[in-house]
matplotlib code that plots the C-alpha trace (Angstrom):
import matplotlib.pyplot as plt

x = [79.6, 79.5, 81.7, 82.7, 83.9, 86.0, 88.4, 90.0, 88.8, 91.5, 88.6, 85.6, 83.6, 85.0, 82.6, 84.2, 82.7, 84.8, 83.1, 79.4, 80.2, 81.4, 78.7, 75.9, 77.6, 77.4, 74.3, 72.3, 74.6, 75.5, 74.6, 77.5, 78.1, 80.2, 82.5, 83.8, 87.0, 89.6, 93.3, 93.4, 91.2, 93.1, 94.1, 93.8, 89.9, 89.4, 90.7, 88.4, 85.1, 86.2, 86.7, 83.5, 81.7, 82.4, 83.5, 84.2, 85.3, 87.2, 87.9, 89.6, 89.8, 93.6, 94.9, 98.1, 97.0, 96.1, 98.0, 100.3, 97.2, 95.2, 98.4, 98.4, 95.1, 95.2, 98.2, 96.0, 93.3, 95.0, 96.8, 93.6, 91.4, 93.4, 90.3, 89.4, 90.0, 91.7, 91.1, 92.8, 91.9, 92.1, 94.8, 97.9, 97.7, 97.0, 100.6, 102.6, 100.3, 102.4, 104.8, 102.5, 101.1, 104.7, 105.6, 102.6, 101.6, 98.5, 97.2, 95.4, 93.7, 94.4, 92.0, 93.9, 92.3, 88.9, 86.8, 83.2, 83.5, 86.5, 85.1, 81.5, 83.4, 85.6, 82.7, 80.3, 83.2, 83.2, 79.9, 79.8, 82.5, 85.4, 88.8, 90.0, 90.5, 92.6, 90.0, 89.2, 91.1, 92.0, 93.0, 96.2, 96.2, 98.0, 97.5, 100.5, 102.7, 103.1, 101.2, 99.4, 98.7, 96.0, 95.4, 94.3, 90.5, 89.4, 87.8, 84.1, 83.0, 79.4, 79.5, 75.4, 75.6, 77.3, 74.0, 73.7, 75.4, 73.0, 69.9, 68.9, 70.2, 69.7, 71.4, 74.8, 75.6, 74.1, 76.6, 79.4, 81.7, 80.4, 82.8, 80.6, 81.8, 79.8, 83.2, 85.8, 89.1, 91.1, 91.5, 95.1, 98.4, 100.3, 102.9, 102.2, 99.0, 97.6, 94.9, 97.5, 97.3, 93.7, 93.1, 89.8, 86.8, 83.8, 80.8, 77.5, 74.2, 72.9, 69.6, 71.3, 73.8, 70.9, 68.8, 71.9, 72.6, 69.1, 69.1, 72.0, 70.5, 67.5, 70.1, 71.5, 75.5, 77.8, 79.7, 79.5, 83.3, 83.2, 86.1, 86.0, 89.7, 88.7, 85.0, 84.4, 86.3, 82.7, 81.4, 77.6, 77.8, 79.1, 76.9, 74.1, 74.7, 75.7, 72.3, 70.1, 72.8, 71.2, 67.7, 67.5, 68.7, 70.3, 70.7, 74.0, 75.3, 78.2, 79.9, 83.1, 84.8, 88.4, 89.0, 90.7, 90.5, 91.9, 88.9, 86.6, 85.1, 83.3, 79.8, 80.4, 82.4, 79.5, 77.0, 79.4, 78.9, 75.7, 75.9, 75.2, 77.7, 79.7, 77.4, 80.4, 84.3, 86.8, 90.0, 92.0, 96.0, 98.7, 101.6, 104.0, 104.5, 107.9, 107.2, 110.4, 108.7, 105.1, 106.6, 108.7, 105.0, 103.2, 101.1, 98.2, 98.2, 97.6, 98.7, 97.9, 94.5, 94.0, 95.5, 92.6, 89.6, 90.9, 91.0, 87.7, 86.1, 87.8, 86.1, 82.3, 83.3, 81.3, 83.1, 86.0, 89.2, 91.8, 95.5, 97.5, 101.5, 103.6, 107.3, 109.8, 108.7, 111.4, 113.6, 111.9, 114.2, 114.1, 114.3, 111.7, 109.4, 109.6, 108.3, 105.9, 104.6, 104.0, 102.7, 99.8, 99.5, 98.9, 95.7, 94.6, 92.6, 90.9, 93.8, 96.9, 97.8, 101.6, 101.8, 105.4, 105.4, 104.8, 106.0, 102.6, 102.8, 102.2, 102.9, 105.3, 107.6, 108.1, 109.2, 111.8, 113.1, 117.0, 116.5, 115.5, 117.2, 114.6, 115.5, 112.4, 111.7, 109.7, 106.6, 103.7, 103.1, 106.2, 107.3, 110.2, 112.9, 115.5, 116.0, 119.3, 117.0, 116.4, 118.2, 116.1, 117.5, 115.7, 111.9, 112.1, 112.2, 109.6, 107.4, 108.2, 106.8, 104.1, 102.4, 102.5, 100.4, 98.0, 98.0, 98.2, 97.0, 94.6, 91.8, 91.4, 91.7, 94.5, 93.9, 94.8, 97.3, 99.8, 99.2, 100.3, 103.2, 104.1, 102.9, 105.3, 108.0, 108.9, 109.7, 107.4, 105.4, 107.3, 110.1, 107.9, 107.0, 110.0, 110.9, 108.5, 109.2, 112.8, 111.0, 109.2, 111.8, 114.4, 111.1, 110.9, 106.6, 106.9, 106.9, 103.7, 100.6, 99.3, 95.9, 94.3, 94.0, 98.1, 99.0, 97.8, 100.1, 102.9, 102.2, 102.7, 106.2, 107.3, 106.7, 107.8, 110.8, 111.5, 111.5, 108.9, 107.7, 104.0, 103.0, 100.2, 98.6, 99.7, 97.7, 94.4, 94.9, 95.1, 92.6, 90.2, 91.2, 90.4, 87.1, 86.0, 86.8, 86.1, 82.6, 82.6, 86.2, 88.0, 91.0, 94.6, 97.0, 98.7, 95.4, 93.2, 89.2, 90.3, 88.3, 85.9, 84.6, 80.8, 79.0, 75.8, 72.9, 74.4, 75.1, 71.1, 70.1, 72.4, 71.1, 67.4, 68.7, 66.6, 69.6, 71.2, 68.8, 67.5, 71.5, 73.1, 71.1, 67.7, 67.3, 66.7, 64.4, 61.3, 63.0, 63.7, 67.1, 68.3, 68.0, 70.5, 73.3, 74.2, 75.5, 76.9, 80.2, 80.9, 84.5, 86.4, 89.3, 92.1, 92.0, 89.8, 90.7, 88.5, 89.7, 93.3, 92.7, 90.7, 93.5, 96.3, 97.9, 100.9, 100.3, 101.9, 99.3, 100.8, 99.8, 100.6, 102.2, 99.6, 98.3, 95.6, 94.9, 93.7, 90.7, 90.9, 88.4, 89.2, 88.2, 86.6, 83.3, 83.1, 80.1, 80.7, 78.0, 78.6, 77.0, 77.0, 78.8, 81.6, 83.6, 81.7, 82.0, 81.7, 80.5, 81.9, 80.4, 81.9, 79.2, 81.1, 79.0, 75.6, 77.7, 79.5, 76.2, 74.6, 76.9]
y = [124.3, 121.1, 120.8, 117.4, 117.4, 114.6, 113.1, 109.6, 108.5, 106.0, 103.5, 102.5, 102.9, 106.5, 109.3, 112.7, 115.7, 118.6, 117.5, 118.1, 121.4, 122.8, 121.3, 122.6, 126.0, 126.4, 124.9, 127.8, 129.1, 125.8, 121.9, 120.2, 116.4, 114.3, 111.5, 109.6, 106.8, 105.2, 105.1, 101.3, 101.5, 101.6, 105.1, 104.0, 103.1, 106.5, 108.7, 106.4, 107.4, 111.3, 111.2, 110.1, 112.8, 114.8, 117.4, 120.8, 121.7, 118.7, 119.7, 117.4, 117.4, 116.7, 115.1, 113.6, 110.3, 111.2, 113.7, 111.6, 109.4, 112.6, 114.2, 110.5, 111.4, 114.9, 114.6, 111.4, 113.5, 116.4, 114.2, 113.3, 116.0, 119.2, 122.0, 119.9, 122.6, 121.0, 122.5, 121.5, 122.1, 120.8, 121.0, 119.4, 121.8, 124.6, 125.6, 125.5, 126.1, 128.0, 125.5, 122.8, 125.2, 125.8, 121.7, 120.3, 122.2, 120.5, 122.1, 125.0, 126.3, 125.7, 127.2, 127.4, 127.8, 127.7, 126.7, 127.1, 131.3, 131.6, 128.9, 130.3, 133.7, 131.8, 129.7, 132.6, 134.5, 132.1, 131.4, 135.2, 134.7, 136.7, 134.9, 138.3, 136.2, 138.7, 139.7, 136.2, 135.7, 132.5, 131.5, 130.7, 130.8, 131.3, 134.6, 134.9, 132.1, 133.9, 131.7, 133.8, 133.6, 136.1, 137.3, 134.5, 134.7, 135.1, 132.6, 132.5, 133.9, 132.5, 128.8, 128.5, 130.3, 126.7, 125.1, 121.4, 118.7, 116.1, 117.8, 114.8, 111.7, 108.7, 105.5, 106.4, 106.5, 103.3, 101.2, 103.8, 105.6, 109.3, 112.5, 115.6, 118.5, 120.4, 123.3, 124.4, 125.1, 123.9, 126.1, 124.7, 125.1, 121.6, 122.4, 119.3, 119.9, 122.0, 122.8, 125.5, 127.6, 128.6, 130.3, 130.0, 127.8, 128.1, 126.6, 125.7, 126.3, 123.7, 123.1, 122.6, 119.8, 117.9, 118.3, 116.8, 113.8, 112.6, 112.9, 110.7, 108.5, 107.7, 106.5, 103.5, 104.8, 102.8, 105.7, 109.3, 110.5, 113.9, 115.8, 118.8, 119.0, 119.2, 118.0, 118.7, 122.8, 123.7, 121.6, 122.8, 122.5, 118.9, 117.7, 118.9, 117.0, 114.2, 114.1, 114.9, 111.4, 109.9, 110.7, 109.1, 105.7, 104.7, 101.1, 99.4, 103.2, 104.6, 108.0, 108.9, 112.5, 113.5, 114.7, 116.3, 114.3, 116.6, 118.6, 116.3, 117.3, 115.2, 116.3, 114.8, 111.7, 110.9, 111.5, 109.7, 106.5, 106.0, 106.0, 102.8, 101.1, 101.1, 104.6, 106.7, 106.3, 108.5, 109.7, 110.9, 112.2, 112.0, 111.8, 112.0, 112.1, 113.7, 117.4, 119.1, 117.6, 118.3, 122.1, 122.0, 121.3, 123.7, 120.8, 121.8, 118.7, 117.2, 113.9, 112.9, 114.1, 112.5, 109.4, 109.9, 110.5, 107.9, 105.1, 106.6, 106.0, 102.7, 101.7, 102.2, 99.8, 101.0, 104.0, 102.8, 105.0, 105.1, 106.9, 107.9, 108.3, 110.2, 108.3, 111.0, 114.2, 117.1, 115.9, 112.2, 109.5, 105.9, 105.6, 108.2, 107.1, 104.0, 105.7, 107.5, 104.1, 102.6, 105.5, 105.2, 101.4, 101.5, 103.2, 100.0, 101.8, 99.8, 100.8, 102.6, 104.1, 104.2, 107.1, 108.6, 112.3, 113.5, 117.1, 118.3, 121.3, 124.4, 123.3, 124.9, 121.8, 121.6, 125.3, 124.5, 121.0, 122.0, 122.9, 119.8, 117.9, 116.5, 113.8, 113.4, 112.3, 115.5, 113.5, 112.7, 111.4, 113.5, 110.9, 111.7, 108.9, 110.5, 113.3, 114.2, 112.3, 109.6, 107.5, 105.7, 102.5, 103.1, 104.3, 101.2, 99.3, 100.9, 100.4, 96.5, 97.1, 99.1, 96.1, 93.5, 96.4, 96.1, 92.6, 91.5, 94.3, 96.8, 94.0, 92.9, 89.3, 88.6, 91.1, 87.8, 86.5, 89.3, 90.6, 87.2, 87.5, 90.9, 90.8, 87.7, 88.2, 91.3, 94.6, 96.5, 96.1, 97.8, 95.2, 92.3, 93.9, 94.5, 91.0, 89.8, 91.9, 90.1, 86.9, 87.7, 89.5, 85.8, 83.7, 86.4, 86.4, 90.1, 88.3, 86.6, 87.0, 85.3, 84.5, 85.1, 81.4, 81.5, 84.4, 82.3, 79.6, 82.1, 83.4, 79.9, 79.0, 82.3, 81.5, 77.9, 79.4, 81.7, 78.8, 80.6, 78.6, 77.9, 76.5, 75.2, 78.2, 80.2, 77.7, 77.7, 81.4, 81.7, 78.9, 81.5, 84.4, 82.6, 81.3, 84.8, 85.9, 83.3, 82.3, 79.6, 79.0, 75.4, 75.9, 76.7, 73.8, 73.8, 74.4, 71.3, 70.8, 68.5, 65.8, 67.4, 69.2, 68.6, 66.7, 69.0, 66.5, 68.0, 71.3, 71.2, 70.0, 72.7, 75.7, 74.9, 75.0, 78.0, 79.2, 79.8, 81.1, 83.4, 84.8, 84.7, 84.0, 86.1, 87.4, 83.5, 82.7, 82.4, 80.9, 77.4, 76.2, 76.0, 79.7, 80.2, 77.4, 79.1, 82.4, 79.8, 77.8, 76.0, 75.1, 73.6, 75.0, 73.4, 76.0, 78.6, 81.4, 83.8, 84.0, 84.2, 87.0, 89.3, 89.0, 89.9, 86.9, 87.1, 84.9, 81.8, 79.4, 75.8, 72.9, 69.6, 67.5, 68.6, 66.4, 68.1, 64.8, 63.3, 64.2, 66.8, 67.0, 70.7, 71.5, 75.1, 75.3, 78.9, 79.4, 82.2, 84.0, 85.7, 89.5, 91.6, 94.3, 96.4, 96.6, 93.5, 90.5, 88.0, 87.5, 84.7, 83.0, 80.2, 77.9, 75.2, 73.9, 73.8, 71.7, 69.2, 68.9, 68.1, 65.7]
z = [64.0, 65.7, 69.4, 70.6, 74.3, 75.2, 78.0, 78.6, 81.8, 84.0, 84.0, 82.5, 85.7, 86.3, 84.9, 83.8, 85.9, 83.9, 80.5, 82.2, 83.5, 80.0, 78.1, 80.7, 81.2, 77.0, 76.1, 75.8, 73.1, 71.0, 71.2, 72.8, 71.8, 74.8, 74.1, 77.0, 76.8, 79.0, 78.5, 77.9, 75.1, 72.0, 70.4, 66.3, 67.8, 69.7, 67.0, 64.3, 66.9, 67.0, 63.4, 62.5, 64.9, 62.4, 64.8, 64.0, 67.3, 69.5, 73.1, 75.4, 79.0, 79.9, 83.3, 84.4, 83.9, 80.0, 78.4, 76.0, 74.6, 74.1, 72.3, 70.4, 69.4, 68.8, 66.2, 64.1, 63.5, 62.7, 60.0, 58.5, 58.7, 59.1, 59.6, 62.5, 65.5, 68.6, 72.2, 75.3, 78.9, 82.5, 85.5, 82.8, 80.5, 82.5, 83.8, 80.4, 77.6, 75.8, 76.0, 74.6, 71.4, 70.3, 70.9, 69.2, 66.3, 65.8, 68.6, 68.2, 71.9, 75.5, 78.0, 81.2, 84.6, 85.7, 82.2, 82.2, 81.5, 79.5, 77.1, 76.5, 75.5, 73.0, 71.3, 71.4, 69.7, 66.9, 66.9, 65.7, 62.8, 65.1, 65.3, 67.5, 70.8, 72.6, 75.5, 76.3, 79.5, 80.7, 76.8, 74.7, 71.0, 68.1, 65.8, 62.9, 63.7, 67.4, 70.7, 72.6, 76.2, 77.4, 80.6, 83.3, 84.2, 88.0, 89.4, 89.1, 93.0, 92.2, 91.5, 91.1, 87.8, 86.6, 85.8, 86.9, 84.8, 86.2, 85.1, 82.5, 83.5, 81.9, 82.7, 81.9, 85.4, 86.4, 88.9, 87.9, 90.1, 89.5, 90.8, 92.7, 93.7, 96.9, 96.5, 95.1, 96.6, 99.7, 103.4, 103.2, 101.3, 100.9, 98.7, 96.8, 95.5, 93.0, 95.1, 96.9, 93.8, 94.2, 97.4, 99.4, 99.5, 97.4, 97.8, 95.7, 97.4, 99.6, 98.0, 94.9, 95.8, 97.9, 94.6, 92.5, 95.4, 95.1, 91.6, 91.8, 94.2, 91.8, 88.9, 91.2, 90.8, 92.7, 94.2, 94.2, 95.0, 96.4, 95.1, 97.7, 98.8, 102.6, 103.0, 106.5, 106.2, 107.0, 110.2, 109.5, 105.4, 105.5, 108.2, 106.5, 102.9, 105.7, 107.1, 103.6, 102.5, 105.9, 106.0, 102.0, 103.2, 99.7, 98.9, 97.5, 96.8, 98.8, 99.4, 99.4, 101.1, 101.7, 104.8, 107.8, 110.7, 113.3, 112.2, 113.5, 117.0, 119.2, 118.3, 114.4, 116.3, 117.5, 114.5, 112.7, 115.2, 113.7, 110.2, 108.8, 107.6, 104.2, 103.9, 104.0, 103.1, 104.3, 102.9, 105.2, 104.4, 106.4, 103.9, 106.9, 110.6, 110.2, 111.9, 109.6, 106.8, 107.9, 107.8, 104.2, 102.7, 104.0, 105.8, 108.6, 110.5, 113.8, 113.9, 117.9, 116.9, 113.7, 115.2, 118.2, 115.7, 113.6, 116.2, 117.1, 113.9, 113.5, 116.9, 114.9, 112.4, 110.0, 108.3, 105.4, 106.4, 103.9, 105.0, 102.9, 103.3, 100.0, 100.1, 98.1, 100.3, 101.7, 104.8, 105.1, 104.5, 104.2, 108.3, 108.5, 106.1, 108.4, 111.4, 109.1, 108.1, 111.8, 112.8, 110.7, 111.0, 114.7, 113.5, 112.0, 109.1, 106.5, 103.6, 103.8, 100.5, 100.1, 97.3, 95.7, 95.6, 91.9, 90.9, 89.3, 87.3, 88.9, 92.2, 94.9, 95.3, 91.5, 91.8, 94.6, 92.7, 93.1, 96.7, 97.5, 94.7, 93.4, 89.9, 88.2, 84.2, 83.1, 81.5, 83.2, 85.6, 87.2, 89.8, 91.5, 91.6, 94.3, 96.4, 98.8, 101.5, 99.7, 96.6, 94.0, 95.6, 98.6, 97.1, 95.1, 98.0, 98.8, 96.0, 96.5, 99.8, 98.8, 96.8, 99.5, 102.2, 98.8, 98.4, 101.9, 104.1, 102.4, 101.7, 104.9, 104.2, 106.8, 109.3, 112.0, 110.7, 109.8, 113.6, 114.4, 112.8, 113.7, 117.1, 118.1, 115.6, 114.5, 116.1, 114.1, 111.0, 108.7, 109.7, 108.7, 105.4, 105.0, 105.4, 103.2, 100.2, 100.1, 100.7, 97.6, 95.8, 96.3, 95.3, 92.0, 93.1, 92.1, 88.5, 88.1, 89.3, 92.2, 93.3, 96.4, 97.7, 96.6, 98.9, 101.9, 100.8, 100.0, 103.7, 105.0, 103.1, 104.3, 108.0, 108.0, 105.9, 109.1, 111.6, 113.4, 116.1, 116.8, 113.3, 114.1, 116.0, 112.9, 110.5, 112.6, 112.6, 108.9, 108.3, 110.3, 108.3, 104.9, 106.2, 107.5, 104.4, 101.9, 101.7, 99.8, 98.2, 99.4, 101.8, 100.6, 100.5, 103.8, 106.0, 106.2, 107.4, 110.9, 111.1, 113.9, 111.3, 111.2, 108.7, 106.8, 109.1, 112.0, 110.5, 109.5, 113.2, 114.7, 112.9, 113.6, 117.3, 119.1, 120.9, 117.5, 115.8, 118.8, 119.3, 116.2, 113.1, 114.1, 110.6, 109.7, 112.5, 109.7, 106.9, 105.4, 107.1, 103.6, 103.0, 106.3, 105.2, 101.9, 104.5, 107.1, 108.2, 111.0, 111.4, 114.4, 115.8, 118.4, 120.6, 121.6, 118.6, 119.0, 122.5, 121.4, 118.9, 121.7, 123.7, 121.4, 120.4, 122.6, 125.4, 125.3, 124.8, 124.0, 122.0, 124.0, 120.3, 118.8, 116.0, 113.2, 112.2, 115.7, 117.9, 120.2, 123.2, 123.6, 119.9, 119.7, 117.0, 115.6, 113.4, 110.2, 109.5, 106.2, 105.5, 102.5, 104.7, 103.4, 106.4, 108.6, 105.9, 108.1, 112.1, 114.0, 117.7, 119.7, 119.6, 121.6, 124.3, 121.7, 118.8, 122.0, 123.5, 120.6, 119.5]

ax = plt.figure().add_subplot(projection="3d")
ax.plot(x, y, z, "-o")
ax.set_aspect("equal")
plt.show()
């Protein structure tokens, strides 16, 4: 009997973890083939490649983000090759299976729960010619026209008897993003999450998760996503995989944990201060700062402490924090959500995910819908669209709002410039994004697409369109943000090289200056000036920016008609140094008094 074991990943990069446990946890008993796809490949083509397996036995792995292509699939190659034996398992099918068999006749299994043991019972059952499935826990079948559901399994208390799925590795996971698990389960309850169903933490033996990092380490993937619900619930377990991540010093590799920041003492504070940077990425969730809704989701939080920590960490510059906020949760309306939303701003982390609350199956909110009111379309991926807090009117906004913090905020690229703005002009920066979203919504922007060099011009019009004052601070301002962060691209329209820009001669005689090259270009000290100009910029300024930006763009520093076209003895030269960092792109230096006297 041939098995196939399948899933449709949301990318191409993305690796499927669930598929590598079954397969390793069964091997012993039969040979396991594995089929990996994304949901924007096309469905006719998927079926065609499962088709010609010639599977016996297809499984697929089924997640919110997949179900209906995998049903799609399911039903074509039922259709053409009715013996084929279709299996279904994973967190979307696990809460209404028998639901799903009587729906979809051409499904014939679901394992529900916890896989690994329930399906080695069922194919070892087969394996030895008996269709009696009734003691397998944890399945649902059909017998006589009837779906079955048997008893659910227990969980499996000893995770080390899953054997590795990274035990022969070949290049499949070469610059991929690959998903690792150090435990199981979650110490909290959010009412939300799926996670709340299981109760406990379990973990796998430390020797054999520092065996399976290195492992990965050696095959060059481009991010091992941990997907432990809390990462740091054990202080001494996560610091330990921390410092084995540490002590192996990977190259252009970079790990990712969720966790809980009010967790976070001083002692990991400050072993966290000296992990090099773009090492780690943390994802930290906030979903609200509203205490009656922190308390209708069953939510363990601390948000003066994660606020601390996370300031903390920021200060380092050298950890990725992304914060996450769910719009659509119990008792937080559109004014809340607000307040939710600066809260977590004032943090200043590196992304803010603005999420809407989906009703996943199985979870406690989804059981309490009518108490909260909650309208949502029962298919996946079960997002609500009102609540009696707040109307679909109102979350739409939201969403509007939601894709500027993406476009404008959560890549860093004009970190200066939106302070600007909201530091002199609006009362708080939900107010300016506000702002801009009807900006955007009147110029119909929400309809095309709009490239990165276009949202600095789009910034522009929509100042100028305000009557803000200052225009010409705000354009050096953004000129400095797309230089810092655009190594080699030629300015927007609207920003303009001033004609105190330097000329490459004196660029060439500058950088071979020993006081450059002793303070800010050291790594260049021995190398051909050449090799330094392709990482450098040297821009003038009219004022002294980097002076304005320490301190908080709010005094009232005045132009005297100031003219970008005319010289300008108090001209400010900032050199760029560019870097292949993932939080530090780009260093910048006042090197006035070097380029004047050198002039």
């Amino acid at each position: 009997m041939k098995i196939v074991l399948t899933t449709l990943n949301s990318k191409f990069i993305h690796t499927s973890l669930s598929i590598r446990y079954l397969k390793a946890f069964v091997e012993d008993l039969v040979d396991v083939e594995l089929k990996e796809y994304t949901i924007n490949q096309d469905i006719d083509y998927i079926a065609s490649q499962l088709f010609k397996t010639n599977g016996d036995l297809i499984g697929f792995s089924t997640y919110i983000w997949n179900l209906r292509e995998t049903l799609r699939i399911c039903e074509i190659l039922k259709k053409v090759k009715p013996e084929v034996k279709i299996l279904l398992g994973g967190p979307e099918v696990s809460f209404d299976s028998v639901e799903i068999l009587e729906t979809y006749p051409f499904i014939d299994y679901i394992i529900y729960g916890e896989g690994e043991e329930s399906l080695k019972e069922f194919l070892t059952s087969i394996k030895e010619g008996n269709d009696d499935f009734k003691d397998i826990k944890g399945l649902t079948y059909r017998r006589d026209n009837k779906v079955i559901m048997n008893p659910p399994r227990p969980l499996i208390r000893d995770l080390n008897i899953i054997p590795s799925p990274y035990e022969n590795i070949g290049d499949e996971f070469n610059n991929k993003i690959v998903y690792f698990e150090s435990s199981r389960g979650c110490p909290f309850n959010c009412k939300f999450c799926l996670s709340s169903t299981i109760k406990g933490v379990r973990y796998f033996n430390i020797d054999r998760v520092k065996e399976e990092l290195d492992k990965l380490i050696k095959a060059r993937v481009k991010q091992v996503k941990f997907v432990d619900r809390t990462f740091n619930a054990n202080k001494k377990y996560a610091m330990e995989i921390m410092n084995f991540i540490i002590d192996r010093n990977p190259e252009n590799i970079n790990f990712h944990f969720e966790v809980t920041a009010h967790l976070l003492d001083d002692e990991m504070l400050d072993f966290l201060s000296n992990v090099k940077e773009g090492l780690f990425q943390f994802e930290i969730g906030v979903q609200s700062t509203n205490l009656e809704t922190i308390d209708a989701i069953g939510r363990t939080t601390d948000f003066p402490k994660l606020k601390e920590v996370s300031k903390k960490i920021k200060s380092y510059k050298n950890i990725h924090q992304h914060l996450d906020l769910i719009a659509g949760l119990p008792y937080e309306d559109y004014g809340s959500f607000k307040k939710s939303f600066n809260d977590v701003y004032e943090i200043k982390p590196e992304k803010i995910q603005l999420g809407f609350l989906k009703l996943l199956k199985g979870s406690s909110l989804r059981i309490d819908e009518e108490k909260y009111g909650f309208k949502y379309l029962d298919i996946p991926p079960y997002e609500v669209l009102e609540n009696n807090y707040i109307s679909y009117e109102e979350l739409i906004r939201l969403k509007s709002i939601e894709e500027l913090v993406e476009k404008y905020y959560n890549e860093g690229f004009f970190e200066n410039s939106l302070e600007f703005i909201i530091t002199n002009f609006y009362k708080t920066p939900f107010d300016f994004y506000e702002a801009l979203s009807q900006y955007w919504e009147g110029k119909k922007y929400y309809d095309i697409s709009i490239s990165r060099a276009r949202l600095y011009e789009v910034l522009i019009d929509f100042y100028q369109s305000n009557e803000f004052k200052d225009l010409d601070i705000f354009k050096e301002i953004i000129k400095y943000d797309f230089l810092k962060n655009n190594k080699k691209a030629k300015l927007p329209k609207g920003l303009h090289n001033t004609k105190e820009s330097i000329g490459q001669n004196q660029v060439h005689k500058i950088l071979k200056d020993e006081r450059i090259l002793g303070s800010y270009l050291f790594e260049y000290r021995d190398l051909p000036t050449k090799k330094a100009i392709q990482n450098i910029k040297i821009e003038s300024f009219h004022f002294d920016i980097l002076k304005y930006i320490e301190d908080g763009y709010d005094f009232k520093y005045k132009l005297d008609k100031p003219n970008l076209d005319k010289p300008n003895l108090d001209n400010t030269y900032i050199l760029f140094v560019y870097k292949d960092g993932v939080i530090n792109r780009c260093k910048t230096y006042n090197i006035t008094d070097i380029v004047k006297e050198m002039s």
